[in-house]
Structures are given as C-alpha cells and as structure tokens.
C-alpha positions as CSV (number, residue, x, y, z in Angstrom):
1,X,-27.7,26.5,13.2
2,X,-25.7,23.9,14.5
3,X,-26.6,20.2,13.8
4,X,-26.3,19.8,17.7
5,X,-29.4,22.6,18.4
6,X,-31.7,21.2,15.9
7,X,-30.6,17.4,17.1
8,X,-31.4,19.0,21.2
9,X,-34.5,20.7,19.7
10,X,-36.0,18.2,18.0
11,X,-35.6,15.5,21.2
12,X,-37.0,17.6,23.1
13,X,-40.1,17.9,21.3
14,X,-39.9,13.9,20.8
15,X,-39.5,13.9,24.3
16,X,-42.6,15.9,25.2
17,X,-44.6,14.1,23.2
18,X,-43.6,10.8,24.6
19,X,-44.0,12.1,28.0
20,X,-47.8,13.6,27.1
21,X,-48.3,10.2,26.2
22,X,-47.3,8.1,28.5
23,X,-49.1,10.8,31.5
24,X,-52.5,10.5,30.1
25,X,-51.7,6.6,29.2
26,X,-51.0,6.0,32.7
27,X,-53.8,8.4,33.9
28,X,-56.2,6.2,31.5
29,X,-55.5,2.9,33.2
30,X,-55.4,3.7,36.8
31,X,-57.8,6.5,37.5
32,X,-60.4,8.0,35.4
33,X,-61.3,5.4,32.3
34,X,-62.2,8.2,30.1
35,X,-61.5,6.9,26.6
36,X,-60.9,10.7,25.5
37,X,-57.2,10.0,27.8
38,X,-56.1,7.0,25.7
39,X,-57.3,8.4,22.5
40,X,-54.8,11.8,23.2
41,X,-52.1,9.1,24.2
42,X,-51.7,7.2,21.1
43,X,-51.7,10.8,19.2
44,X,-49.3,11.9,21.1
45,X,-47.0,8.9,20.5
46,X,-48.1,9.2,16.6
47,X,-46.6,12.9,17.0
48,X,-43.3,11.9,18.8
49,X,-43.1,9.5,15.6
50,X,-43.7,12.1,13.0
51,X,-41.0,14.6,14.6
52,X,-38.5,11.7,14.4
53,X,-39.4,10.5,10.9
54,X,-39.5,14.1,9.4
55,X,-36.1,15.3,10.8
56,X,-33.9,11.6,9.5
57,X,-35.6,12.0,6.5
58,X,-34.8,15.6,5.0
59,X,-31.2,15.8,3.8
60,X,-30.7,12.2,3.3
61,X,-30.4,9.7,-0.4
62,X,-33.2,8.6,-1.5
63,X,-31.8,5.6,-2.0
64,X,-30.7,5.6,1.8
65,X,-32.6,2.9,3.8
66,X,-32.9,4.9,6.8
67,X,-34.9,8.0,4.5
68,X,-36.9,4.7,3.5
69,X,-37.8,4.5,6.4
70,X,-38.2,7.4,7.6
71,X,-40.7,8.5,5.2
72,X,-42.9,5.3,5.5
73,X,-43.0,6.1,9.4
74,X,-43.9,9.4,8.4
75,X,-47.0,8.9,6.2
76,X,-48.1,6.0,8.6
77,X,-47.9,8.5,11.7
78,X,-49.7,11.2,10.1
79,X,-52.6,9.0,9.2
80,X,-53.1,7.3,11.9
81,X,-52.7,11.0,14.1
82,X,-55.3,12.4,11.9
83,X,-57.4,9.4,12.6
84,X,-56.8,9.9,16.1
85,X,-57.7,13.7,16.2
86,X,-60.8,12.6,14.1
87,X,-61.9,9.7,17.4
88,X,-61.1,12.5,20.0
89,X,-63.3,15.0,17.9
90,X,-65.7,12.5,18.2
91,X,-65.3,11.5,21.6
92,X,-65.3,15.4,22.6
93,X,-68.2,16.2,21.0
94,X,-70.3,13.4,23.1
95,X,-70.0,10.5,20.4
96,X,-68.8,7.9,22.7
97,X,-69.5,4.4,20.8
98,X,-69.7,5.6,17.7
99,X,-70.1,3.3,14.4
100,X,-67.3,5.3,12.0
101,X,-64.7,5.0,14.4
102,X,-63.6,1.6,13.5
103,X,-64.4,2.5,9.7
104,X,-61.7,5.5,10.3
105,X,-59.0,3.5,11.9
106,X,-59.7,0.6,9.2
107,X,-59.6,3.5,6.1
108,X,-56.7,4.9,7.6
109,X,-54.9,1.7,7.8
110,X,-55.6,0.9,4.0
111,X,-54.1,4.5,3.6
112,X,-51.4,4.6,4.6
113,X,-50.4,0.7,3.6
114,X,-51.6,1.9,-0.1
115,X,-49.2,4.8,0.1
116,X,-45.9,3.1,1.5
117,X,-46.2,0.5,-0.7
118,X,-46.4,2.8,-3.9
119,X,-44.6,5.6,-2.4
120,X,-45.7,9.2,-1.9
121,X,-43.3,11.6,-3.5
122,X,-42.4,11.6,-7.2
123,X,-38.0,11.8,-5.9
124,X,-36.4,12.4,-3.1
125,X,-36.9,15.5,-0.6
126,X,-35.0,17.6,-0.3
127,X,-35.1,20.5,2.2
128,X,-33.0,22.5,3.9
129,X,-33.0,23.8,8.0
130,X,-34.0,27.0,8.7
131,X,-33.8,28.9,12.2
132,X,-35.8,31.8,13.9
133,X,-34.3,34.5,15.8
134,X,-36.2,32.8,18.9
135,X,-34.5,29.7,18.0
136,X,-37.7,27.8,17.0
137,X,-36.5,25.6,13.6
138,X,-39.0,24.4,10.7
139,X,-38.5,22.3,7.4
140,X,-38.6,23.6,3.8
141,X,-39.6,21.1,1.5
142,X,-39.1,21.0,-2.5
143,X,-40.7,17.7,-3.5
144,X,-43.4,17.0,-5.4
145,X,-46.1,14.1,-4.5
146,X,-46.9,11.3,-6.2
147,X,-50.4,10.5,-7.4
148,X,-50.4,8.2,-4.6
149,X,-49.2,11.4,-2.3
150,X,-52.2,12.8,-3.8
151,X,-54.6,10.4,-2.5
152,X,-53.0,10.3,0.9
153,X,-52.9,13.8,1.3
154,X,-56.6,15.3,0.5
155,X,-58.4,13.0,2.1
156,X,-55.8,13.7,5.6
157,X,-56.2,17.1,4.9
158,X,-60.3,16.9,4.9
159,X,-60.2,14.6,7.8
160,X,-58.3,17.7,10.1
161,X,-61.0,20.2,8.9
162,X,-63.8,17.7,9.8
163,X,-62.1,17.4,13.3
164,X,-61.7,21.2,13.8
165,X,-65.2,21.9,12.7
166,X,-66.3,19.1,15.6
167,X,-64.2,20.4,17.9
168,X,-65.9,24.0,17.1
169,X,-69.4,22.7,17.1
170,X,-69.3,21.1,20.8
171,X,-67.4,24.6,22.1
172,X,-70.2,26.6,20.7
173,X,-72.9,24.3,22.3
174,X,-71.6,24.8,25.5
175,X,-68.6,22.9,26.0
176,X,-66.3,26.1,26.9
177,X,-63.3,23.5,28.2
178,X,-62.6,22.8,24.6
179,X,-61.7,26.4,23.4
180,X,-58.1,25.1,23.7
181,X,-58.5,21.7,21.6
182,X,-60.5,23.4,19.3
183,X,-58.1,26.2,18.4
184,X,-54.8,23.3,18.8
185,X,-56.9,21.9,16.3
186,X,-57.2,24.8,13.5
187,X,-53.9,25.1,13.6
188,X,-53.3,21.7,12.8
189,X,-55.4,22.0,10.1
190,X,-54.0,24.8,8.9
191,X,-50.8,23.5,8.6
192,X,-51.8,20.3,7.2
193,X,-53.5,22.0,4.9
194,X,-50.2,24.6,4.3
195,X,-48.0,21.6,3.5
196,X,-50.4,20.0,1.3
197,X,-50.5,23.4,-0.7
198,X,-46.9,23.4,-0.9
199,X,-46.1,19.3,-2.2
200,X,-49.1,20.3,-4.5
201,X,-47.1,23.2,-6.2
202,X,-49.5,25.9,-5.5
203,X,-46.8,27.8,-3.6
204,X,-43.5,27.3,-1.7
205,X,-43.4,27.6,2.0
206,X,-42.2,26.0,5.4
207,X,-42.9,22.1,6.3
208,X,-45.5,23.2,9.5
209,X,-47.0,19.9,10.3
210,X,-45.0,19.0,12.8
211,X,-45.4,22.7,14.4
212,X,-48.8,21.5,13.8
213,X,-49.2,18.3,15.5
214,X,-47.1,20.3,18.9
215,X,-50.0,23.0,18.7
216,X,-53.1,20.4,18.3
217,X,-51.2,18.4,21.3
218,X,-51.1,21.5,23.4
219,X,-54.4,22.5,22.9
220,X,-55.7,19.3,23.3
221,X,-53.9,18.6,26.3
222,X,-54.8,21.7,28.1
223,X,-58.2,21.1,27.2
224,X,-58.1,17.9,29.2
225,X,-56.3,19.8,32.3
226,X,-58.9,22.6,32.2
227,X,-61.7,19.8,32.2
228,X,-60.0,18.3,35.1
229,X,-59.8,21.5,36.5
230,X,-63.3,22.2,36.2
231,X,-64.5,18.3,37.3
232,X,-62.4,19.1,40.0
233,X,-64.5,22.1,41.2
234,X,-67.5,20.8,40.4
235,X,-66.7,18.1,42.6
236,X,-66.2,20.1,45.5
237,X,-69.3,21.8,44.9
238,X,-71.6,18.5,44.9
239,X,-69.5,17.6,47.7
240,X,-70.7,20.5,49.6
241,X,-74.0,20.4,48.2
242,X,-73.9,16.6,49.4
243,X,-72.6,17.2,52.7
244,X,-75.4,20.5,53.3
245,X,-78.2,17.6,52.0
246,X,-76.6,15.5,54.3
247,X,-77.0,17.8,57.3
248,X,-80.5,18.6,56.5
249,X,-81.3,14.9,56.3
250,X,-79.9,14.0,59.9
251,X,-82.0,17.4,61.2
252,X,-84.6,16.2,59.4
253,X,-84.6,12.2,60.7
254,X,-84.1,13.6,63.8
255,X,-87.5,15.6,63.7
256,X,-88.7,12.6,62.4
257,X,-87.8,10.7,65.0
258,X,-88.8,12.9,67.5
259,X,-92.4,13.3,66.0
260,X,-92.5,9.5,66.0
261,X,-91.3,9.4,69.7
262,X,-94.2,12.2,70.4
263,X,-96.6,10.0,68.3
264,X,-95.9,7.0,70.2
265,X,-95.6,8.9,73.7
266,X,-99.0,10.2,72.7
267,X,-100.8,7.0,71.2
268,X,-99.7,5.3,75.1
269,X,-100.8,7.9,76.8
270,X,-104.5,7.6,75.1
271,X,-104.2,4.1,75.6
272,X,-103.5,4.3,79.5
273,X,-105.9,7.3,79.8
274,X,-108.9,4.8,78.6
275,X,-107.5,1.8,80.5
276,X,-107.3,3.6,83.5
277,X,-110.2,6.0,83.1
278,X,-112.5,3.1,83.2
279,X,-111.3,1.3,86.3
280,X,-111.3,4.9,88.1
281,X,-115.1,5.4,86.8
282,X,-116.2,1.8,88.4
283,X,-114.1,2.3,91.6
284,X,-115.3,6.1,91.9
285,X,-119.2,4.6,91.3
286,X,-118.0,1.8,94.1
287,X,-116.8,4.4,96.6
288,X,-120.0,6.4,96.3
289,X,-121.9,3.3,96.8
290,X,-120.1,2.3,100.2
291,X,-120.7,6.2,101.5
292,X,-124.3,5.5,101.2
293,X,-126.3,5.3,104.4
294,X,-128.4,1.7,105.4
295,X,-126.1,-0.5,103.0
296,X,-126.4,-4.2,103.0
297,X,-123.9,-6.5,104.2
298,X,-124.3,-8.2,100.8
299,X,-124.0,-4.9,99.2
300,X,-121.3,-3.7,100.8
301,X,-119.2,-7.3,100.4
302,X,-119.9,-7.0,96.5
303,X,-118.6,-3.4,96.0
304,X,-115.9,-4.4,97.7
305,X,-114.8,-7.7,95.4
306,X,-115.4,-5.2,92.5
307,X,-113.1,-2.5,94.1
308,X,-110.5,-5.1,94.4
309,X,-111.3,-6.9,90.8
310,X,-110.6,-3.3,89.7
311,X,-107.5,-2.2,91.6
312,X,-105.7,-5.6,90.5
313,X,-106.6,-4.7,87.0
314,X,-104.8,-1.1,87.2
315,X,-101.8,-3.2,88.3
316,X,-101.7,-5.3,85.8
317,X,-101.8,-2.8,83.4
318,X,-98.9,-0.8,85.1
319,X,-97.1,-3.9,85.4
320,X,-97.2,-5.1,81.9
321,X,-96.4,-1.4,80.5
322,X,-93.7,-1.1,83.1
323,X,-92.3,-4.6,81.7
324,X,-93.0,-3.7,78.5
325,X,-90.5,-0.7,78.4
326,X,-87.9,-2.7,80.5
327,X,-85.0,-4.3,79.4
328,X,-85.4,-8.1,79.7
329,X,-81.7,-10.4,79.7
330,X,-82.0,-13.3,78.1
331,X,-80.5,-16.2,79.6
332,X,-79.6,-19.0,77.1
333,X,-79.4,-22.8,78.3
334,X,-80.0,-26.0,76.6
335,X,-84.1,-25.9,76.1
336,X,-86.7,-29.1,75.3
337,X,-89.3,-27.7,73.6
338,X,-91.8,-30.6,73.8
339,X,-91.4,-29.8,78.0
340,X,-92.1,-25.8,77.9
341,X,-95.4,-26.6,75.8
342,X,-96.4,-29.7,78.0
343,X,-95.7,-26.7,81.0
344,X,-97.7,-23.9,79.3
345,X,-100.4,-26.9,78.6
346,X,-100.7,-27.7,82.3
347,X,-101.0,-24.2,83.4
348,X,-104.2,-23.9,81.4
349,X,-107.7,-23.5,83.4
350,X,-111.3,-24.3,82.3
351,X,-110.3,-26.0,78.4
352,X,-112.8,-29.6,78.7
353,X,-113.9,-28.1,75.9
354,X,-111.1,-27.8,73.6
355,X,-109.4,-30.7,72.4
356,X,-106.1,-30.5,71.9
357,X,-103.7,-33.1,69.6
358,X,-99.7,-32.9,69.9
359,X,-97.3,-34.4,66.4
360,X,-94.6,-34.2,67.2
361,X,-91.6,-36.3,66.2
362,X,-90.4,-39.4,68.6
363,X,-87.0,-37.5,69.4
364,X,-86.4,-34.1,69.2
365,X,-83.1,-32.0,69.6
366,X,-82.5,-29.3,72.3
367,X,-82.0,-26.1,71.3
368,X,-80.4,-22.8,73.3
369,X,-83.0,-20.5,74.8
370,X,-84.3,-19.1,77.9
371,X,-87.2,-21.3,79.4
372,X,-89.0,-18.9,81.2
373,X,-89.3,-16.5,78.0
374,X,-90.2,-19.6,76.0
375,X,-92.8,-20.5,78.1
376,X,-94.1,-16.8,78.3
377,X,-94.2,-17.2,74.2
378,X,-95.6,-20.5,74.0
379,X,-98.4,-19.6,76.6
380,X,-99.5,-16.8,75.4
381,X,-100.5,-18.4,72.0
382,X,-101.8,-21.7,72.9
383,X,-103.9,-19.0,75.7
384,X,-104.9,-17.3,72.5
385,X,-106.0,-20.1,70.4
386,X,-108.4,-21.3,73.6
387,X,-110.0,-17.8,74.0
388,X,-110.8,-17.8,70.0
389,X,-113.1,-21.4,70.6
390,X,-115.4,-20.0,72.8
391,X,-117.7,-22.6,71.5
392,X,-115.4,-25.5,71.8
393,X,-112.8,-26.7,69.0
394,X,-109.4,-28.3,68.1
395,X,-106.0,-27.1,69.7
396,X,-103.4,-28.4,67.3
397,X,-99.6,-28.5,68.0
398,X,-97.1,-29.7,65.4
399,X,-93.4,-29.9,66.3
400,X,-91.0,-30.6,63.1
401,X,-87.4,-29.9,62.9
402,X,-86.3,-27.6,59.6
403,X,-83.4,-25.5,58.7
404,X,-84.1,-21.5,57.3
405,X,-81.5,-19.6,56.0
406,X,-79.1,-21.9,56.5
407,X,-79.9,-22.3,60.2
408,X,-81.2,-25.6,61.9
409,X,-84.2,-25.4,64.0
410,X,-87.4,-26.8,65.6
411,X,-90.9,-24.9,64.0
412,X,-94.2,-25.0,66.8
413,X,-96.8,-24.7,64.7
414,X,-100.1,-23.9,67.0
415,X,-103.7,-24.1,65.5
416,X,-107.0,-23.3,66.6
417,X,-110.2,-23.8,64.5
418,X,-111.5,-20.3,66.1
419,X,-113.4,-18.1,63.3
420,X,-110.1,-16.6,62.3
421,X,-109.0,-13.2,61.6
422,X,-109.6,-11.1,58.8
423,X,-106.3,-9.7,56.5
424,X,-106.4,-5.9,58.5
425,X,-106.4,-7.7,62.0
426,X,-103.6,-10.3,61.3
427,X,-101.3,-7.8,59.7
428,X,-102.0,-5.7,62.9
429,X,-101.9,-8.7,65.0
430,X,-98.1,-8.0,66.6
431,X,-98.2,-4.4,66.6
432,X,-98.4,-2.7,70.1
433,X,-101.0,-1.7,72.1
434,X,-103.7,-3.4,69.0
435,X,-106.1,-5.7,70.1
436,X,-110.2,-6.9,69.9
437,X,-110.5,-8.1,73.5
438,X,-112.6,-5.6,75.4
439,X,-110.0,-6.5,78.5
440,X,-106.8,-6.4,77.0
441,X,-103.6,-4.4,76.4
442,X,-102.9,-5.2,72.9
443,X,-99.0,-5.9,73.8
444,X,-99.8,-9.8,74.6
445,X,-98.7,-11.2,70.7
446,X,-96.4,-7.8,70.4
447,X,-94.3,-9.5,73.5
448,X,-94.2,-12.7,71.8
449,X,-92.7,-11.0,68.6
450,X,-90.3,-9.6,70.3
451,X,-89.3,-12.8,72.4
452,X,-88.8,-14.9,69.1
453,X,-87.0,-12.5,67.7
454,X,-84.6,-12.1,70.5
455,X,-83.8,-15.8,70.4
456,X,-83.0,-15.3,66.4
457,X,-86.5,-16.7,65.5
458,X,-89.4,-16.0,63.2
459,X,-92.7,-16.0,63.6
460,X,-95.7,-16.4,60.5
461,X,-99.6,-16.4,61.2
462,X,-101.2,-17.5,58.4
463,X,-105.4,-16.9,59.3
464,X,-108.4,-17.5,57.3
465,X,-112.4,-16.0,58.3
466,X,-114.5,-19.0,59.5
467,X,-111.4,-21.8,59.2
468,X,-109.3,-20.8,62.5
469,X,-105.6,-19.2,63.1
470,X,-102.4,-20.8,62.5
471,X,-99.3,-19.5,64.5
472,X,-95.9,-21.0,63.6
473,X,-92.7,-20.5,65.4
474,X,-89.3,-21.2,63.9
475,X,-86.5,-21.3,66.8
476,X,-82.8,-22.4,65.6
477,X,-81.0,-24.9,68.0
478,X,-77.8,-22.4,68.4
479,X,-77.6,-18.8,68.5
480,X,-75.0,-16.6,67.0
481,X,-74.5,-14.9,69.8
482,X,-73.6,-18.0,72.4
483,X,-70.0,-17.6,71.8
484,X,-70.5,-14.3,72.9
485,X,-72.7,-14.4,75.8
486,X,-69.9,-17.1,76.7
487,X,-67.2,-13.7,77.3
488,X,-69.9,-10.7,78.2
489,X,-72.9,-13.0,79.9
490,X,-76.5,-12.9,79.1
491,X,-77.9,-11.2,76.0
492,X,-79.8,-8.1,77.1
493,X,-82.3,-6.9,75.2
494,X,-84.9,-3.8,75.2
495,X,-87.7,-6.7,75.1
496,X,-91.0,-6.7,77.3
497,X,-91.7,-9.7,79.8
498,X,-95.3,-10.7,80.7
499,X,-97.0,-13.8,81.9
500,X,-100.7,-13.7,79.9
501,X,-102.4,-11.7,77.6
C-alpha cells in the first residue's frame, strides 16, 4: 500500500469526522437545542483527533517529538471520546441533567492528565500498515502498556460497555431510533475492548479503535437522522391532527354561535311577546268596551286615553328595540361635562323631593365626545337614581379629573341614597333586556354601557341594600380614534340610542 492511499484514506476519515462535527455543531446552535447534537459534535471532533494521532504516531522514534505528541493526543482523545459516548448514553436514555456527568468529564480529565504525564506504554510502538483487498487499512500494534496504560485502559474499556449496555437498555424500552447508536456502540466497545486485549498481551491482533470510533459515529449519527426522521413525521401528523382539531373547533364555535344567536333571537322574542301581549290585552278589553251599547261620554273619553296611553307604549317599545339593534355614529366634538349634566338636570320633571348636591372642581377640562349621546348616558342615570327615592332622598354628583391606564379623564360619579341593589341585581344591572320596573325594557343602563364604552370609557356601580347606588363614569379627554375619525369621519358603532329608561 502506498504511503499516498493510507495518507488519502486516513484524511478522509479525519475529514468525515470533522464534517459530522461541525453539521450537528451547527445544527445545535441554530435550530433544535438538543444537547444530544453537541454532545455527538465534540465526539466526533475527539474521533477526527484520534485518526490523526494514531496514524503520526506508528512508525515513528520514540524519541521523536511529533510521536510525543502524537500519543498524548491520542490517550487525551480517547478519554475524553469515551466520556463523551458515556454523556450521550446518558442523554439517550432520558438522563438529561444528570449529576455524574460532570464527575465523568472531571475523572476523565484526571485520566488522561495522569497518563500523559507518566506515559502509557512501556517503549515505543511499533506497528506496521496493513491493507484489505477492499482497500480498507488497520494498525498492528506490538507494544506493551505501562502500569499507567493499565489504569487508563480498563477503566476506558468499562466506561464503552456501560455506554453500550445504556444505549441497549433505552432501545429495548422502546426507544427503536437508537437500534443504530446502540449497535455503533458495541462495536466500539468491542474494539476497545480488542485493543486493550492486545497491549495487555493476551493475544496479538489489529489496532480497531479507530475502525471503532468510525462505527460508534455512524451509528450514532444515523440514530439522530432516523430521530429526525421520525420527529419529522410525527410532526406532520400533530399537524394534521391540529389542523382536523382546528376545523372541528371553528364548526363547532360556529354552532355555538349560532345557538347563541337562536338563544338571544329567542330570549327577544319572549320579551316582545309579553311587552306587547299586554298592551294588546288592555286595548282588546278597550275595544270591547267602546262596542258596547248606552256608553257614557265619560266612559267612552277614558277608554280612549287608555287606548292611546297603550298604543304610545307599543311604540316606544318598537322604537327603543329598533334603536337598540341600529348602528349609532358617534360624532366627537370638544364636550363640557359640567353643561350635559346641568342639561339632563333641567330636563327632569316632578324631583321637589330629591335634593340634589353637585362637587365639582372650579375649572374643569373639555374632553372629546358626542353631546347628544352624553346626555342620553348622563340622563338616564341621574333618571334612575330619582326613581329609586320614591320616598325622597339625596342626588349626589361628584365631578373629579383622574387618569386610568395611562389615560387622562374626568370620573361623574352619581349617587342616590335609594334602598340599593342587592349583588345578583347589580351584576345583572347592564345586561339586556333585565330589569325590576314593571314598565320597563331592561335596555335603559345596557344603552348606557354601551355608550361609555364607545367613547373609550368605563363604567363601575358599586351598591349596597338599604345605603343607596353609586354609578361612576370614567370618560378620557381624547380618544384614540380622533386622528382617525379626522381621515374616515365619525366613529360608527353597533350601539343602541334612546332617550329614557
């Protein structure tokens, strides 16, 4: 065999290795973060440095400083690739922080310091280059080791079995991507074990260690394609499996949605039919009462101020649901707050016996709104609080100016010293179509939700049985969206518009 064969031979197995090494290096730091990829890149770099050092060191002095060399790099590459092996072993079999890894890679540093320093044959090694019909090459060896030697090669040897039999253990408990690691890893062992045998004297025979460390890279490495592989499927199945759970979500959102739409299509349709049904009873009753023969002109004159009470009342109702499910545009303009109360204040019938007290501060700032819906919002509650004191009581109004979220703004803070509402009613109190009042629609305070929170507000009622209702209203001075109402005009919302309860 020519010196220029085994030279091409053995760089291309130092290049292999190099190149397994700096793959699953590179794969390690930009993709997956498995620590089993790094682990297999600095074994393959310790088996690229174990080719080189075995193939300068046979056939040169002993007293040569490159065989000096040569053989240190040797000893510290094998330990270290053992130790290596040993963490992916460990790492493989589900081990992932485990407390003898730094204990190996400490022992193994001791090793293999110990050994350089004393040296780990008893003269130089000789050996000779041998060739295969196939061309494959391997290294006969006639030296002896040194007691050192002796200490750095049992306990190497034992390590490769240890990592074999972990290897074996996680294959057998189901982990069928490792077949390949786990038989790269016998023969490693068994070749480790070979050479050991043969610098021990028990018989002569090939170098095979580094045939060794190319079989336990091979294996290992196509142990982390075939898991790749297999990830890979698996992903495509969860993403199918993901993607079907993800269809049969939206179908079933959509029933949902649909069943909630019904729900609510039904719940309106129960609350017209009693609204109406009773106006049509009292009318019908009214009718019947005008057909009758010899009726009074007093009668007649009352039946007919209660047809017309009744009438106005089926149009309110259809007016307030036909508002309710209209969209309303909001148009913003510098608002004074203190005026739209003062407004709602004055629009107020028959409250001698309220009393009502304003705080508010002696200059307040504008903020942007729409007036009209403000004064629907601020109406409706102060409305409210007079209908709770039947009996007579104190309105009070607090203006203050406070920031939430980041936002400044003016809080209205309405209270009436009515008997209050227990914890059901006030958690009910905005929800639509709910209400106490034997006259009303239930969408009065649900309006005034709404409203607020078109204008970017909030709205908190705080009640207590037998101490009265507290309603505050937090507006901010600017909205978000005036710089955009400035381009597309007024804001329009899906937000009902009524003028009472």
């Amino acid at each position: 065999m020519s010196p220029q064969f085994t030279t091409g031979v053995t760089f291309a197995w130092i290049l292999a290795a190099t190149s397994l090494a700096a793959v699953f290096g590179v794969a390690y730091g930009t993709r997956r973060r498995e620590p089993e990829h790094l682990v297999f890149a600095f074994l393959a770099l310790c088996i690229a440095a174990h080719t080189w050092a075995v193939d300068v060191t046979l056939g040169l002095p002993s007293a040569s400083f490159v065989a000096h060399i040569g053989a240190g790099l040797g000893v510290i590459s094998t330990v270290m690739g053992v130790a290596c092996f040993l963490h992916y072993a460990l790492l493989f079999g589900g081990i992932k922080k485990s407390p003898q890894v730094p204990l190996i890679y400490a022992v193994a540093v001791l090793v293999w310091t110990f050994v350089v320093w004393l040296g780990p044959f008893d003269g130089h090694a000789t050996g000779s280059l041998r060739h295969h019909p196939l061309g494959v090459f391997v290294y006969f060896s006639s030296s002896a080791l040194s007691p050192a030697g002796m200490a750095f090669a049992l306990p190497v040897a034992c390590a490769s079995i240890l990592a074999s039999a972990l290897l074996g253990r996680a294959y057998l408990a189901g982990r069928k991507d490792g077949l390949a690691a786990w038989l790269g890893g016998v023969g490693f062992a068994v070749a480790l074990c070979s050479d050991v045998a043969v610098l021990l004297g028990l018989y002569s025979g090939p170098w095979l260690t580094p045939i060794g460390f190319l079989v336990l890279a091979f294996g290992v490495g196509c142990s982390l394609l075939i898991r790749h592989a297999v990830l890979s499927k698996e992903l495509e199945r969860r993403t199918l499996e993901l993607e079907r759970s993800y269809a049969f979500l939206r179908a079933t959102q959509a029933e949902l949605v649909r069943q909630q739409q019904l729900a609510a299509v039904g719940e309106l349709a129960a609350i017209i039919a009693h609204e109406v049904r009773n106006p049509l009873a009292i009318i019908t009753n009214a009718v019947a009462g005008l057909n009758r023969p010899g009726l009074k002109k007093q009668d007649e004159t009352l039946l007919l101020e209660i047809l017309d009470e009744e009438a106005r009342r089926l149009n309110r109702l259809v007016g307030d649901l036909l508002r309710y499910a209209r969209p309303v545009k909001v148009h913003r303009q510098a608002v004074d707050v203190r005026n739209v109360i003062r407004r709602a204040l004055h629009a107020l019938n028959d409250v001698d016996h309220v009393q009502v007290q304003i705080d508010e501060p002696p200059s307040i700032q504008q903020l942007s709104g729409d007036p009209d819906l403000l004064r629907v919002v601020f109406g409706n509650l102060i409305e409210n609080a007079v209908q709770a004191m039947t009996e007579g009581g104190e309105l009070g109004l607090v203006l203050r100016e406070e920031a939430r979220g980041g936002r400044a703004g003016i809080t209205v803070a309405i209270h009436d010293t009515g008997p209050g509402m227990p914890d059901d009613v006030r958690k009910r109190a905005t929800d639509p179509f709910f209400t106490t009042k034997p006259s009303g629609t239930g969408l009065g305070l649900a309006i005034v939700a709404r409203i607020v929170d078109a204008h970017g507000g909030e709205m908190d009622i705080t009640s207590e049985v037998g101490k009265g209702t507290t309603v505050a209203v937090f507006l901010p001075l600017e909205s978000m969206l005036d710089g955009i109402e400035d381009e597309l005009g007024p804001t329009s919302v899906p937000m009902p518009m009524v003028d009472s309860l």
